[in-house]
gemmi code that builds the backbone of each chain (N, CA, C; Angstrom):
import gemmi

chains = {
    "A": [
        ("UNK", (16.236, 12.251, -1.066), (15.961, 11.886, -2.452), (15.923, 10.372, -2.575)),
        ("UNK", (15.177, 9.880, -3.542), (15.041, 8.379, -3.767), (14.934, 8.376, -5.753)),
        ("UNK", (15.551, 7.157, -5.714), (15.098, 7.135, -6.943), (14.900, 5.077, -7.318)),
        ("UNK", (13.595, 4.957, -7.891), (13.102, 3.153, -8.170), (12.839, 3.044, -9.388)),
        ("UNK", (12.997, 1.711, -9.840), (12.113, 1.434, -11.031), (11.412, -0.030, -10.054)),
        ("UNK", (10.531, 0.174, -10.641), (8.803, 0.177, -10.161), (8.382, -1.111, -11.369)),
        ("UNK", (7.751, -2.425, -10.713), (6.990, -3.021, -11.595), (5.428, -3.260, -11.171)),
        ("UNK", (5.036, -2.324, -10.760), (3.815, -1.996, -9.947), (3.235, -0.371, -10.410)),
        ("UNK", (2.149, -0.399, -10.118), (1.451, 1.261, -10.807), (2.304, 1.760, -9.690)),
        ("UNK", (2.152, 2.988, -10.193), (3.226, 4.236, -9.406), (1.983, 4.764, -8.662)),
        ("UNK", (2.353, 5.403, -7.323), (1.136, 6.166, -6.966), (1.398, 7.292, -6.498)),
        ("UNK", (1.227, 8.171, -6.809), (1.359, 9.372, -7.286), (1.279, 10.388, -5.891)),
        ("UNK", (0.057, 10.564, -5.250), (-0.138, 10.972, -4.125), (0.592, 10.537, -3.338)),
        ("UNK", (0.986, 9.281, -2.734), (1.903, 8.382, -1.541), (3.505, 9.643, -2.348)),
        ("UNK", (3.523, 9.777, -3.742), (5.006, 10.232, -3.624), (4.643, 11.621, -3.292)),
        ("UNK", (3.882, 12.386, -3.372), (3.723, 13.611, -2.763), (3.710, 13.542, -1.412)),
        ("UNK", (3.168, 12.731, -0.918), (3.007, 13.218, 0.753), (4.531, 12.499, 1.084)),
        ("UNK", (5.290, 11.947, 0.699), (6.337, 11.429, 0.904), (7.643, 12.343, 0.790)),
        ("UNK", (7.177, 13.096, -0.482), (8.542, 13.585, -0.999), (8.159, 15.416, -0.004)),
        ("UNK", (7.038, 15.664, 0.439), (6.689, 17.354, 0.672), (6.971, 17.187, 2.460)),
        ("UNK", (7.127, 18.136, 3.157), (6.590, 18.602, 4.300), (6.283, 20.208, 5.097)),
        ("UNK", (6.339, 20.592, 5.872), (6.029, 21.441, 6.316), (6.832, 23.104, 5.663)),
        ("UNK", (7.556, 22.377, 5.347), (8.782, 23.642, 5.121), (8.528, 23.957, 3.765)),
        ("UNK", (7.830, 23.096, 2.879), (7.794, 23.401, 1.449), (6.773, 24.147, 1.328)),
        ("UNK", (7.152, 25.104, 0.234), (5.909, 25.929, -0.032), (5.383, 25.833, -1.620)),
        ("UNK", (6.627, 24.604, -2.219), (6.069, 24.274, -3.461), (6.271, 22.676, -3.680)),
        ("UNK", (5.346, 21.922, -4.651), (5.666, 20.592, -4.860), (5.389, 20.613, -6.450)),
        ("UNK", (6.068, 20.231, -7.031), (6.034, 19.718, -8.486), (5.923, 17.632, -8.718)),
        ("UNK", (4.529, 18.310, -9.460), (4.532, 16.469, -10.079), (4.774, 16.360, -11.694)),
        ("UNK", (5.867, 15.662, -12.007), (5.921, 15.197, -13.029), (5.211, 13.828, -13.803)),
        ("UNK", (4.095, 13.451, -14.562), (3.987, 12.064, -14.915), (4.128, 11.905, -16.243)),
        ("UNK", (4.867, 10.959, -16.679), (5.180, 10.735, -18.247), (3.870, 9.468, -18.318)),
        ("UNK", (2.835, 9.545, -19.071), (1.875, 8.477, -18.909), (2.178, 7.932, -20.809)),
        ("UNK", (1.343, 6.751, -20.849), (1.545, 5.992, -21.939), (0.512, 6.716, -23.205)),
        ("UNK", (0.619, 7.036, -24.282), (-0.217, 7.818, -25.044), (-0.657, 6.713, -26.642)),
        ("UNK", (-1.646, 7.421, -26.623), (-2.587, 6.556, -27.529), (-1.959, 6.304, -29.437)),
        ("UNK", (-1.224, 7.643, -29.770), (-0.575, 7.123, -31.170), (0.651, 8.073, -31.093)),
        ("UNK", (1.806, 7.441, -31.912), (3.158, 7.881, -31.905), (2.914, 7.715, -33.162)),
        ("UNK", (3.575, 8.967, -33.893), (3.901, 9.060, -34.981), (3.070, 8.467, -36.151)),
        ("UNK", (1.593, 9.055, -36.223), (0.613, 8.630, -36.957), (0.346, 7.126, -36.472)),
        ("UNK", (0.853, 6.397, -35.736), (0.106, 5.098, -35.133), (-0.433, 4.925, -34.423)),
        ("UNK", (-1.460, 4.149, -34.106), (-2.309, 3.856, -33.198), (-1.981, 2.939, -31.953)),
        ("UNK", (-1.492, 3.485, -31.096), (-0.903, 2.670, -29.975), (-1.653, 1.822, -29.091)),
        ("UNK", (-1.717, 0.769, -28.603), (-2.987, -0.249, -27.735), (-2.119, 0.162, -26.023)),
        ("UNK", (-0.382, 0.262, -26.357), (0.647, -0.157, -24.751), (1.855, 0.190, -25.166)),
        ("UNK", (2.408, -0.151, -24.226), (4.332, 0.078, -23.900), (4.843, -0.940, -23.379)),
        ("UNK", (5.526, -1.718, -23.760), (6.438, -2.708, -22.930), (7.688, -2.189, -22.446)),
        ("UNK", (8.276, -2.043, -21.560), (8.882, -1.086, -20.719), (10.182, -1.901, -20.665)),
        ("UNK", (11.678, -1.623, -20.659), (12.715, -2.782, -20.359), (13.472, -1.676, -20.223)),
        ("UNK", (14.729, -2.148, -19.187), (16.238, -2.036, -18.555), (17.428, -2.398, -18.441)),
        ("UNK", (18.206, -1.892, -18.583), (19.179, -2.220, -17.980), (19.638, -1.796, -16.545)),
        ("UNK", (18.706, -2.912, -15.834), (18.219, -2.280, -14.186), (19.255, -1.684, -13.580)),
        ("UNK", (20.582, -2.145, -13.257), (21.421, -2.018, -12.574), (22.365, -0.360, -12.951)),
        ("UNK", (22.349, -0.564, -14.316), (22.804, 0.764, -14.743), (21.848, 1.950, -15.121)),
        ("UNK", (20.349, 1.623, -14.921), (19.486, 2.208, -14.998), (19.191, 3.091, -13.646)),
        ("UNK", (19.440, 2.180, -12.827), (19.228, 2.925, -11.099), (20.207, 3.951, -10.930)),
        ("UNK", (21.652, 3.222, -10.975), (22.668, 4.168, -11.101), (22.569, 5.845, -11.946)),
        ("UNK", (21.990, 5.581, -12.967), (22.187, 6.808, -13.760), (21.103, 7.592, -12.985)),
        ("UNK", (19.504, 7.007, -12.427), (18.723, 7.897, -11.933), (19.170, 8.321, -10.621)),
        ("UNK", (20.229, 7.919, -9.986), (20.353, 8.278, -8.211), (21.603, 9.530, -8.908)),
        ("UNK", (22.368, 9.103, -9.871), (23.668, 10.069, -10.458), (22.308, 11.528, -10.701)),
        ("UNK", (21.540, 11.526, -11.796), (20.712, 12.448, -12.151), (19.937, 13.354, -10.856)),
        ("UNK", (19.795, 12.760, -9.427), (19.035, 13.268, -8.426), (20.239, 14.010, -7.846)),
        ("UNK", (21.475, 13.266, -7.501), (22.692, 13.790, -6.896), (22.786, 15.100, -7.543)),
        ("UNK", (23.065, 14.901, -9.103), (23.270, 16.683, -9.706), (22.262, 17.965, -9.506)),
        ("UNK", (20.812, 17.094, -9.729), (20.049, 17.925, -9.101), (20.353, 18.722, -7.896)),
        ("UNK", (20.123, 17.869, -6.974), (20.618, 18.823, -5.691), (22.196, 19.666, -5.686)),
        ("UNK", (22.710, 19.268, -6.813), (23.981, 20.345, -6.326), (23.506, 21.405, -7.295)),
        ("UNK", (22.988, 21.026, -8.611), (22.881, 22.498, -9.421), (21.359, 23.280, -8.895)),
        ("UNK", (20.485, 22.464, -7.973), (19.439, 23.476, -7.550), (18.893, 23.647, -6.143)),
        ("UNK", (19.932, 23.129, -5.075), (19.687, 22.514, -3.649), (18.567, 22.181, -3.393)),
        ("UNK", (18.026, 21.145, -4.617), (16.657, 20.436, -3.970), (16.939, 19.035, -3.484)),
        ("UNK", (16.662, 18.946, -2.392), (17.158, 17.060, -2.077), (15.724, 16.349, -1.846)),
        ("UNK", (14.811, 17.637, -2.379), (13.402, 16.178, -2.007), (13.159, 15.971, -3.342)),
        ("UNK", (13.412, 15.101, -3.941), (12.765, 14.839, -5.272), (13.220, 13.121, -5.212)),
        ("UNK", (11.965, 12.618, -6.066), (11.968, 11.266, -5.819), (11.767, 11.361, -7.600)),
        ("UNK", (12.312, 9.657, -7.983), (12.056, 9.898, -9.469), (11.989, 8.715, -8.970)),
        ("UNK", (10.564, 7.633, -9.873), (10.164, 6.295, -10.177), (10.237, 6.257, -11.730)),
        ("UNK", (10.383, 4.832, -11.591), (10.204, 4.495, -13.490), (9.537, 3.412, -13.248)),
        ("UNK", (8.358, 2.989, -14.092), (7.782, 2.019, -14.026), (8.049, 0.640, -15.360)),
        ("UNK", (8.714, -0.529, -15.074), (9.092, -0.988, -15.953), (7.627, -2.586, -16.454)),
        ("UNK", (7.619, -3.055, -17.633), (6.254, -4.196, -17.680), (5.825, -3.687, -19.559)),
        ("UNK", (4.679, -4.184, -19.185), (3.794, -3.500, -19.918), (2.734, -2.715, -19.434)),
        ("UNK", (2.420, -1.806, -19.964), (1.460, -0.711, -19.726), (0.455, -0.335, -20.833)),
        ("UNK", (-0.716, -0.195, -20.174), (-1.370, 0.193, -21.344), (-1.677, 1.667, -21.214)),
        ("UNK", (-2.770, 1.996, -21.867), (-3.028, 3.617, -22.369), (-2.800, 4.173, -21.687)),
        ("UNK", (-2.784, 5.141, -21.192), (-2.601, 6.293, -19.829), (-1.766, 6.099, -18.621)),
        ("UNK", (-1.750, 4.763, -19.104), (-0.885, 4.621, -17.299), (0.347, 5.264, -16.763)),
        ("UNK", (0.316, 5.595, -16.108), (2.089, 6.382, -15.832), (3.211, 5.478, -15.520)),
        ("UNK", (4.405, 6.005, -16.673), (5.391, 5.152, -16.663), (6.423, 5.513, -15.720)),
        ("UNK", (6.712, 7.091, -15.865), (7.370, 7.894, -14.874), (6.785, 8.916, -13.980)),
        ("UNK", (7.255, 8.897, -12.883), (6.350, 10.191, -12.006), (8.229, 10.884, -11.282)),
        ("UNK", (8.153, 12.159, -11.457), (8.839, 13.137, -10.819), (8.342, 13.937, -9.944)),
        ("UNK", (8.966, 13.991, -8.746), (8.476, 14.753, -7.873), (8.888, 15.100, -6.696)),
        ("UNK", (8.750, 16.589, -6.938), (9.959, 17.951, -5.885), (9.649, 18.131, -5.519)),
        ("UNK", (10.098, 19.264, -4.018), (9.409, 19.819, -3.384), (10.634, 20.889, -2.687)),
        ("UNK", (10.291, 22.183, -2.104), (11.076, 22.636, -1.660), (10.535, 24.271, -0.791)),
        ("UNK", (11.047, 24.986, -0.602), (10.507, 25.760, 0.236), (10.249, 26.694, -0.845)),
        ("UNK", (10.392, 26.891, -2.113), (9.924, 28.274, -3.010), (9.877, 27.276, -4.744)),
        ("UNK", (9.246, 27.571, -4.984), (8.607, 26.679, -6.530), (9.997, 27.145, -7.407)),
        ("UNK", (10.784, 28.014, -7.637), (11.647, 27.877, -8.801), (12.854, 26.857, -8.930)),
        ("UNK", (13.374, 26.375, -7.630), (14.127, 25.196, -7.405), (13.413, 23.822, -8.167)),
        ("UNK", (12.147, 23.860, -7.274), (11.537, 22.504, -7.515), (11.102, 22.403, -9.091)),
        ("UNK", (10.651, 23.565, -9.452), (10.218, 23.420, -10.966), (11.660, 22.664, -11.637)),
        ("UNK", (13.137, 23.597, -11.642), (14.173, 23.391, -12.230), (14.649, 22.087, -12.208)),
        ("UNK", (14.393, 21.500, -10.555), (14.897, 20.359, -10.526), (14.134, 19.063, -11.206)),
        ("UNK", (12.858, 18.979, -11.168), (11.804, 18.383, -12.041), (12.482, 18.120, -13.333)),
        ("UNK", (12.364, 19.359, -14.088), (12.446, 19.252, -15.343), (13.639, 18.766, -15.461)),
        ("UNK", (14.839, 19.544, -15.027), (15.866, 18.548, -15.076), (16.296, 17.547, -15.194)),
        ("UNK", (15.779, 16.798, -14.144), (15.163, 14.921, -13.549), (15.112, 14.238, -15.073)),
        ("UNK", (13.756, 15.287, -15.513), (12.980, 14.300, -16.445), (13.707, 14.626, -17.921)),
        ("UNK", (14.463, 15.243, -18.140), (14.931, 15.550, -19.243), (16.014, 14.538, -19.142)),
        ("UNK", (16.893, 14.458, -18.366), (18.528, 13.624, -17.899), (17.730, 12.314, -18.419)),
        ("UNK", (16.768, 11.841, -17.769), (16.223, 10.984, -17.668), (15.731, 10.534, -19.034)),
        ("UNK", (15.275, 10.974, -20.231), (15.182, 10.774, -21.049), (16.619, 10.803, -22.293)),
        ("UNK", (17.253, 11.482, -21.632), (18.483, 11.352, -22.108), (19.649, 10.279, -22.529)),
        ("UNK", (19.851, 9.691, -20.821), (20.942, 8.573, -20.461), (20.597, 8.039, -19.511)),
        ("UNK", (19.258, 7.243, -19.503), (19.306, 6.623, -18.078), (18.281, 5.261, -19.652)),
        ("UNK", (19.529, 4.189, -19.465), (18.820, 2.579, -20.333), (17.667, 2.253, -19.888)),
        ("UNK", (16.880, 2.631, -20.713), (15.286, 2.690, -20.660), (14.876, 2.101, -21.681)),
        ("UNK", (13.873, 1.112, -22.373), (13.205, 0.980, -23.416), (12.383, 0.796, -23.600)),
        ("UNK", (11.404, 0.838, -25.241), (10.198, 1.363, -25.048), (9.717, 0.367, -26.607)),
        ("UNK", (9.262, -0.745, -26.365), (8.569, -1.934, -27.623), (6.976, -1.368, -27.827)),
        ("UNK", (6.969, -0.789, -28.403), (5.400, 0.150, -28.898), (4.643, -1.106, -29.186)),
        ("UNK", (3.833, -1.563, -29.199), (2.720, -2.211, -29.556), (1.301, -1.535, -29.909)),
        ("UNK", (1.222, -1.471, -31.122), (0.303, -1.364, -32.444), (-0.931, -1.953, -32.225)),
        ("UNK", (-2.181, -1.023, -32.663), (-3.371, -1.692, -33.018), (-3.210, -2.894, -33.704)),
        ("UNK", (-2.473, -2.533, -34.579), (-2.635, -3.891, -35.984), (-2.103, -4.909, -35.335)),
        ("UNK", (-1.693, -5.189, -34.242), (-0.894, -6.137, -34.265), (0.638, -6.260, -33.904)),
        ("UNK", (1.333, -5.076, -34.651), (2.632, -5.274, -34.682), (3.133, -4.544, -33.681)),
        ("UNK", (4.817, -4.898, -33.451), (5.356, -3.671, -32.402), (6.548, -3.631, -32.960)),
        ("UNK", (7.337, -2.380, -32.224), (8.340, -1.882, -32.626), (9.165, -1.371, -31.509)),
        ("UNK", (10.803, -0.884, -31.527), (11.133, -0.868, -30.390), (11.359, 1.022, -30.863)),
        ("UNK", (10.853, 1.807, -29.810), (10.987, 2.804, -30.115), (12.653, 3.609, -29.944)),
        ("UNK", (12.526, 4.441, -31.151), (14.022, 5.375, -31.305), (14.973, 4.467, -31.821)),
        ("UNK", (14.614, 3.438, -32.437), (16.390, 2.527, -32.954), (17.233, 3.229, -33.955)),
        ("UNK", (16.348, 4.774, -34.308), (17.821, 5.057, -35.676), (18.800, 6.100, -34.917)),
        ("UNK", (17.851, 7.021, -34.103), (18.779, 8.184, -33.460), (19.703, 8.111, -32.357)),
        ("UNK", (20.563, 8.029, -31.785), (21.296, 8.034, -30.607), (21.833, 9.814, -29.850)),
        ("UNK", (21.252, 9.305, -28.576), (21.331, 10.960, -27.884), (22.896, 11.434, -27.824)),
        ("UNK", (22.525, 12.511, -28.162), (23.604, 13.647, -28.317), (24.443, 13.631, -27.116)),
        ("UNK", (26.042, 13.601, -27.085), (26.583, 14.312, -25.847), (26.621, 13.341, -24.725)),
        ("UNK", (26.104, 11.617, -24.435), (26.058, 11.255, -23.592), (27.520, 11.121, -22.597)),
        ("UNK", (28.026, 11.973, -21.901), (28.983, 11.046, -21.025), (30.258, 11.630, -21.852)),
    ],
    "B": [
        ("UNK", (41.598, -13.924, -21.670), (40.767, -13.752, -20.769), (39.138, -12.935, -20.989)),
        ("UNK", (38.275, -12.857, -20.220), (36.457, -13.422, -20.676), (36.230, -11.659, -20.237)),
        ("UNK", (34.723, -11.525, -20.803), (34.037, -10.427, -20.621), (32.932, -10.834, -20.666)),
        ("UNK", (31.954, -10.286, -20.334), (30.219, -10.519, -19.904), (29.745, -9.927, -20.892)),
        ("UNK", (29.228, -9.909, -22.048), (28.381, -8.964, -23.254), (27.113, -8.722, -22.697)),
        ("UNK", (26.395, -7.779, -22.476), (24.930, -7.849, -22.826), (24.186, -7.117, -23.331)),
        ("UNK", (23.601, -7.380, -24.145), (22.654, -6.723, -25.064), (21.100, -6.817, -24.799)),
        ("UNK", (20.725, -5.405, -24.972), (19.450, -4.856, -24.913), (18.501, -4.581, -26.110)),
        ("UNK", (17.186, -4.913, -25.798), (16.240, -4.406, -26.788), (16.472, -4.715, -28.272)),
        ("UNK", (16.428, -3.505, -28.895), (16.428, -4.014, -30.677), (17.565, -5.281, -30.940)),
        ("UNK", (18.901, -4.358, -29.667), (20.296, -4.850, -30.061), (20.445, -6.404, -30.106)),
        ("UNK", (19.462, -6.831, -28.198), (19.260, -8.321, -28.276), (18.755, -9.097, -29.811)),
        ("UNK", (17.572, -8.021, -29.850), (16.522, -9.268, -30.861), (17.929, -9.308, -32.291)),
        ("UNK", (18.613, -8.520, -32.580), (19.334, -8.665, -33.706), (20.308, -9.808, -33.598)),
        ("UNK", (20.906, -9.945, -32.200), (21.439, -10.824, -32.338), (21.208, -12.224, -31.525)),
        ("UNK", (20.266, -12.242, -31.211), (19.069, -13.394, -30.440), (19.430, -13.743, -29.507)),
        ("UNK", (19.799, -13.094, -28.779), (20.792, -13.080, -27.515), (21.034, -12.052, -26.278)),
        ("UNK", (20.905, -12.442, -25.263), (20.742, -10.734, -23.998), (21.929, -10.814, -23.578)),
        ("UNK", (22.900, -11.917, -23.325), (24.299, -12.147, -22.901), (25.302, -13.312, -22.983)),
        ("UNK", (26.254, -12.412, -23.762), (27.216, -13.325, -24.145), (28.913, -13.533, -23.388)),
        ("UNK", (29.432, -14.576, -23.254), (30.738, -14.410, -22.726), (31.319, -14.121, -23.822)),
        ("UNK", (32.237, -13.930, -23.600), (33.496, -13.746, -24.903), (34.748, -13.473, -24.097)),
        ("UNK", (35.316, -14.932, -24.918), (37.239, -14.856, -24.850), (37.775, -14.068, -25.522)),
        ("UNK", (38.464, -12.833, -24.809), (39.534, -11.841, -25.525), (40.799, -11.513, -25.405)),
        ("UNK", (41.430, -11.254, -26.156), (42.755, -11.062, -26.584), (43.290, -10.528, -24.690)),
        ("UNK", (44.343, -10.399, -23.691), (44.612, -9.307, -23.296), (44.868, -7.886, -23.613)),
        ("UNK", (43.946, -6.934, -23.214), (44.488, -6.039, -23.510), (43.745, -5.313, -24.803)),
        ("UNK", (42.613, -5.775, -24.990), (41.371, -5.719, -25.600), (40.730, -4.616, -25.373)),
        ("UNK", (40.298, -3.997, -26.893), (39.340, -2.447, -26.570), (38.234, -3.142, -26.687)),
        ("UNK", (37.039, -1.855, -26.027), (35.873, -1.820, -26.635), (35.698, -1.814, -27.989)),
        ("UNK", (36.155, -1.667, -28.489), (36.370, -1.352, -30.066), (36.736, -2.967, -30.658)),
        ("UNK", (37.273, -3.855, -29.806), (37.424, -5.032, -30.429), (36.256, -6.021, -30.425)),
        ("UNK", (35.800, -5.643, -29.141), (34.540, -6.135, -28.736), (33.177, -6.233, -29.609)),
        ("UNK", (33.132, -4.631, -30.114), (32.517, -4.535, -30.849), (32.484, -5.174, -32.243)),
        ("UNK", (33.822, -5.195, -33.077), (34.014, -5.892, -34.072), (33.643, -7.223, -33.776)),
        ("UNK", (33.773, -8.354, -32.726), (33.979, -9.470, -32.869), (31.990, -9.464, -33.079)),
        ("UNK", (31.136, -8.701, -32.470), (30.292, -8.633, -32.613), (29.758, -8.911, -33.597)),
        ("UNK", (30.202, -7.573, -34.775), (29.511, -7.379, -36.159), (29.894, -8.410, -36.738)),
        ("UNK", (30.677, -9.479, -36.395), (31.054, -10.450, -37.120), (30.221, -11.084, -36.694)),
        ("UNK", (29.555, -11.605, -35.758), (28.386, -12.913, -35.241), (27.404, -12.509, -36.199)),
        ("UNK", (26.459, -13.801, -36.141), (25.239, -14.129, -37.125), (24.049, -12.412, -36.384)),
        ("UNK", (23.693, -11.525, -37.417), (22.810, -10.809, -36.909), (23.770, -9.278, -36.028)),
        ("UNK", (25.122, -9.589, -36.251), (25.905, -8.624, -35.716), (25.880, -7.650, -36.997)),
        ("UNK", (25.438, -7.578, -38.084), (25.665, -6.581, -38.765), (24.466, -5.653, -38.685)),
        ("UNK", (22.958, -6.193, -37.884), (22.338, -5.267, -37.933), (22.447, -4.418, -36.791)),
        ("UNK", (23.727, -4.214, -35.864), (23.770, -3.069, -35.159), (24.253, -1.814, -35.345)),
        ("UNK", (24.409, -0.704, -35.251), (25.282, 0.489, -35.580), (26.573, 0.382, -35.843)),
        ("UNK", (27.357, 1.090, -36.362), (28.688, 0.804, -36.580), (29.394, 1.159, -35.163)),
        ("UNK", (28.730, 2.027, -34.544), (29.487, 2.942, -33.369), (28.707, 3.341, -32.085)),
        ("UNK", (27.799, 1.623, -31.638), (27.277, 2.278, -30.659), (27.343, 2.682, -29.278)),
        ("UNK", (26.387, 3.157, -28.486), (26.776, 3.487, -27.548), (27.145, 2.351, -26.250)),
        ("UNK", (28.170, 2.362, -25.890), (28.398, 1.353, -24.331), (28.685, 1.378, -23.696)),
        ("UNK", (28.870, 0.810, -22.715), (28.865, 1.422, -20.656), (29.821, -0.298, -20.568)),
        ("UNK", (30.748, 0.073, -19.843), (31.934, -0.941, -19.223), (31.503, -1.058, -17.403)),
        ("UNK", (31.112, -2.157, -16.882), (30.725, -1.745, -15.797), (29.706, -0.409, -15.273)),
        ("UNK", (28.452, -0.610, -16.276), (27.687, 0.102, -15.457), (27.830, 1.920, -16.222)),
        ("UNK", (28.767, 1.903, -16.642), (29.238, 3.455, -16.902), (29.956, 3.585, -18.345)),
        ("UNK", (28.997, 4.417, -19.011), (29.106, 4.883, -20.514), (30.641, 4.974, -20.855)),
        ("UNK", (31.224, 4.277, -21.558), (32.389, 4.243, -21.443), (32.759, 4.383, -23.548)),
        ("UNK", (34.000, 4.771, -23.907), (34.230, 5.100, -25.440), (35.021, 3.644, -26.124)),
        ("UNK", (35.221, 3.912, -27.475), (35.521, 3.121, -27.628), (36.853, 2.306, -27.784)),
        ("UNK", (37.753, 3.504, -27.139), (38.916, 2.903, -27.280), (39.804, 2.817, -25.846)),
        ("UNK", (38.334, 2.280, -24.835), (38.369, 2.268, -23.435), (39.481, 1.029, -23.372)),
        ("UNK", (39.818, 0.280, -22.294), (41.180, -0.803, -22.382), (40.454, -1.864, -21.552)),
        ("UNK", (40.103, -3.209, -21.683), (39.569, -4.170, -20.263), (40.605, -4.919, -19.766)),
        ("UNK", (40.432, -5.141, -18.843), (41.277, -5.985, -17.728), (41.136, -7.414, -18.148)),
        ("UNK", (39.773, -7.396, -18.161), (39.341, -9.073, -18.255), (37.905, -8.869, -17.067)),
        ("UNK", (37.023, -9.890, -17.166), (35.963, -9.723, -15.869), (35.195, -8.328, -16.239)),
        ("UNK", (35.259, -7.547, -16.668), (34.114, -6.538, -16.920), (32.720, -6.971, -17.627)),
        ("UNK", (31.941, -5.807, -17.477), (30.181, -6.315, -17.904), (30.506, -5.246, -18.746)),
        ("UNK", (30.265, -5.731, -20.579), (30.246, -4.625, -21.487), (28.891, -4.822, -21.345)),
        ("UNK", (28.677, -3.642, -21.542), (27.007, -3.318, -22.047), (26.897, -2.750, -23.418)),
        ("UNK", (25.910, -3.163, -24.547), (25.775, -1.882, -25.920), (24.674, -1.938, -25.599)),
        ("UNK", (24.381, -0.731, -26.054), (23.235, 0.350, -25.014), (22.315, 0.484, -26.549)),
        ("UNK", (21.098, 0.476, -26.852), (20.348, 0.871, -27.901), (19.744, 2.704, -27.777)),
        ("UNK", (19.800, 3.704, -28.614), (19.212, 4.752, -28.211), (17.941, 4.051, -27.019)),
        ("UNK", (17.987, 4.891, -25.985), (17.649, 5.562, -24.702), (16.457, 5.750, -24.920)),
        ("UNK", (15.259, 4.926, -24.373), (13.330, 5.881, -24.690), (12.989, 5.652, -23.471)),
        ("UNK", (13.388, 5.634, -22.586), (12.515, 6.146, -21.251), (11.656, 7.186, -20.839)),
        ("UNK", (11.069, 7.216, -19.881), (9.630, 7.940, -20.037), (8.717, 7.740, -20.460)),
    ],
}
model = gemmi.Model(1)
for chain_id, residues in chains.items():
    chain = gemmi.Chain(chain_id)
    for i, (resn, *xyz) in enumerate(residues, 1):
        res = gemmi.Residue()
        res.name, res.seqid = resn, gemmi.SeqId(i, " ")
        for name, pos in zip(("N", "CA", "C"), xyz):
            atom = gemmi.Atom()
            atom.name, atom.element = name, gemmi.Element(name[0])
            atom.pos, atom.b_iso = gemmi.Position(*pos), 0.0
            res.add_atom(atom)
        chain.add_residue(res)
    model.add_chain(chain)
structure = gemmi.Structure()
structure.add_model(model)
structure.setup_entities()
């Protein structure tokens, strides 16, 4: 298992042939890409920010549980931190294992934890002009 | 004795600042930390109760510091 944050495009294939081999008979790709309007706005990008150090930590903690609650140890999780514009992929997940219901579980898992408690942020930038830092009123449930 | 503050995202821009030292009492909560906060210029636009990590790790607020720790206040989480 590996887990990066990335200030470079993610590439997607290199983590498949990386994260799969002979023994797997399933691979799951996860990509969280950048989308065009949030919440009736018209989005141009994403400016991406961390708290790197405790950011890594929480994604290598999130891969560790994986493999104990689904014995998958090939799964790689990237985060891509910058700005990004439309489509680009910010996160890519990706399992692999000898039968698809592990790898599916562990995926989703990944990417859910991951949206959860791993210091990530997200400055929306607006057609018009303006930006905003996304989620400042709600705080996630249950962290820790 | 000192602690490392740092603040992220909205939390920075509120208080125009990514990291601060701060001299504290011995024997100092998170919870004091936080107050001395809401008291700085722009400290009132943070939550009353937010979330923070002491070294790296989500920690509450009536955690205890030594002295030398990295508080972190954490802004809700948008990764992905």
């Amino acid at each position: 298992m590996r887990v990066a944050l990335v200030d470079s495009p993610i590439d997607v294939a290199a983590l498949i042939s990386e994260v799969s081999d002979d023994s797997c008979g399933a691979a799951t790709v996860f990509l969280g890409c950048v989308r065009n309007v949030n919440e009736g706005r018209a989005v141009t990008g994403i400016e991406y920010s961390a708290y790197r150090s405790m950011a890594e930590r929480e994604m290598s903690a999130i891969a560790h549980e994986a493999a104990e609650r689904f014995g998958v140890t090939r799964l790689i999780v990237e985060h891509r931190l910058g700005t990004l514009g439309l489509g680009d992929v910010s996160v890519a997940i990706v399992s692999a294992h000898p039968h698809r219901a592990p790898a599916l579980d562990a995926m989703r898992f990944a990417i859910e934890e991951l949206k959860r408690r791993v210091p990530i942020w997200k400055l929306e930038l607006y057609v018009d002009g303006t930006r905003e830092w996304v989620g400042a009123v709600s705080i996630p449930e249950g962290v820790r | 004795m000192t602690v490392t503050v740092l603040l992220f995202a909205s939390y920075a821009d509120a208080l125009g600042k990514s990291a601060i030292e701060l001299d504290v009492a011995p024997g100092s909560t998170v919870r004091d930390i936080l107050g001395t906060l809401c008291a700085m210029p722009g400290g009132d636009r943070l939550p009353p109760r937010p979330l923070v990590a002491v070294n790296q790790e989500y920690a509450s607020a009536s955690t205890t510091l030594q002295g030398g720790e990295e508080v972190a206040v954490i802004p809700p989480v948008a990764g992905g």
